[in-house]
SEVO-169272 format. One record per residue (C-alpha): residue in one letter; x, y, z. Coordinates in steps of 0.2 Angstrom, whole numbers, padded with zeros to 4 digits, always signed. Layout:
<recs>
aXYZ/...
</recs>
This chain:
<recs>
x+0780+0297+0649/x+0784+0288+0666/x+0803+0287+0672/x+0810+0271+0665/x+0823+0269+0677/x+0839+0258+0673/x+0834+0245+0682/x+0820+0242+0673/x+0828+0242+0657/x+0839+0229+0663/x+0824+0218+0669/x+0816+0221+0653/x+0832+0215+0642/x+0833+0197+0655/x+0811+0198+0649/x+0818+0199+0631/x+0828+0184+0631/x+0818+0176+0641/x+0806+0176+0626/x+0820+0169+0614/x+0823+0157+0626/x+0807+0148+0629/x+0804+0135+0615/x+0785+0133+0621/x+0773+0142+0608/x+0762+0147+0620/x+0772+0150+0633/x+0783+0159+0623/x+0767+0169+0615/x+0761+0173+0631/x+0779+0182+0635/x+0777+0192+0620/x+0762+0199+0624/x+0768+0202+0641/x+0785+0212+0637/x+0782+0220+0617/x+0770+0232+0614/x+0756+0228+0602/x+0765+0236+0588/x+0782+0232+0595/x+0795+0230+0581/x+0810+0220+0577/x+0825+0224+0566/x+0842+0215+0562/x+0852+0212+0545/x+0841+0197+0543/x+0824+0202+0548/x+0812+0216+0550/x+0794+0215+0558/x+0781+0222+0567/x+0769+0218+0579/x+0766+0203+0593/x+0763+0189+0578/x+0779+0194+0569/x+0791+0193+0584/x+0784+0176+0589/x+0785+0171+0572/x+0799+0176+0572/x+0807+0169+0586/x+0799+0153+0582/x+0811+0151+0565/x+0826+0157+0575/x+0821+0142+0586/x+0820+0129+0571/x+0835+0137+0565/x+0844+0134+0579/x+0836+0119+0590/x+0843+0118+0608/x+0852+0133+0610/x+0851+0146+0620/x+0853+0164+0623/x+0862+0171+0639/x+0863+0189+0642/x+0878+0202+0643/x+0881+0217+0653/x+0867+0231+0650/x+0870+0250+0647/x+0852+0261+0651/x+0849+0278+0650/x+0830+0286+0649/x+0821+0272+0638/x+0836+0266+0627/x+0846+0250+0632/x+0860+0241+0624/x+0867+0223+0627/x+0876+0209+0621/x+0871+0191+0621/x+0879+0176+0614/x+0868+0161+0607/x+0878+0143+0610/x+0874+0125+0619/x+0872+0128+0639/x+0892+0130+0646/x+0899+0131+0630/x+0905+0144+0618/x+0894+0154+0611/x+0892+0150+0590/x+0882+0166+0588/x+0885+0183+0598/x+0877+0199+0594/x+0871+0216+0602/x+0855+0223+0605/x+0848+0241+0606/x+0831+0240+0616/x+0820+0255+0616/x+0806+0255+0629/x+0789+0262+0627/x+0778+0273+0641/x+0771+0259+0644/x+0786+0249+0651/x+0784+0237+0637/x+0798+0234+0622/x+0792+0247+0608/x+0806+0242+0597/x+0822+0232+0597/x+0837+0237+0583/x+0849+0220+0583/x+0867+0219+0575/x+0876+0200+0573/x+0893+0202+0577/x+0899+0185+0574/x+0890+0171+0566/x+0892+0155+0561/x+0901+0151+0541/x+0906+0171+0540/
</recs>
């Protein structure tokens, strides 16, 4: 395996969100092939998948669940091919209604291999 180096771990988290924020299914689709690997996975308390189509869709329903909103990134903590990150989810400027953190894990190939989330504050609980 190649050097990930902290900085890219931190590029690759703003490539992450990026994905959640962009609200076009192709475009969006087109990120996700770019930054997951092809049997990239996704866990948190709400949902578990595997592979580029389960992220998108995914991210897709996140979207409806949550028009107009968008994600912003928090400070990220690398180390060899691990990074973790909060990121609050809220209307642009205003406070966040959802904020959670993140544990990226990259793969050789630079690409996100799996991705563990935790929700630390959501909206009703």
């Amino acid at each position: 395996m190649t050097e990930i180096r902290p900085t890219d771990l931190q590029q690759l988290a703003e490539r992450y969100l990026a994905v959640w924020n962009e609200t076009d299914p192709a475009a969006r689709r087109k990120l996700v092939d770019e930054a997951w690997a092809e049997d990239g996975s996704y866990t948190d308390p709400l949902a578990a998948v595997t592979g580029r189509e389960g992220v998108d869709a995914l991210i897709g329903a996140a979207q409806a669940q949550f028009p107009g909103l968008e994600f912003t990134l928090g400070a990220v903590d690398a180390h060899h091919d691990i990074a973790r990150f909060t990121w609050n989810l809220g209307p642009a400027g205003e406070e966040p209604l959802v904020v959670g953190f993140d544990v990226l894990v990259a793969g050789p190939d630079g690409r996100i291999a799996s991705v563990y989330g935790f929700l630390d504050r959501v909206p009703g609980a």
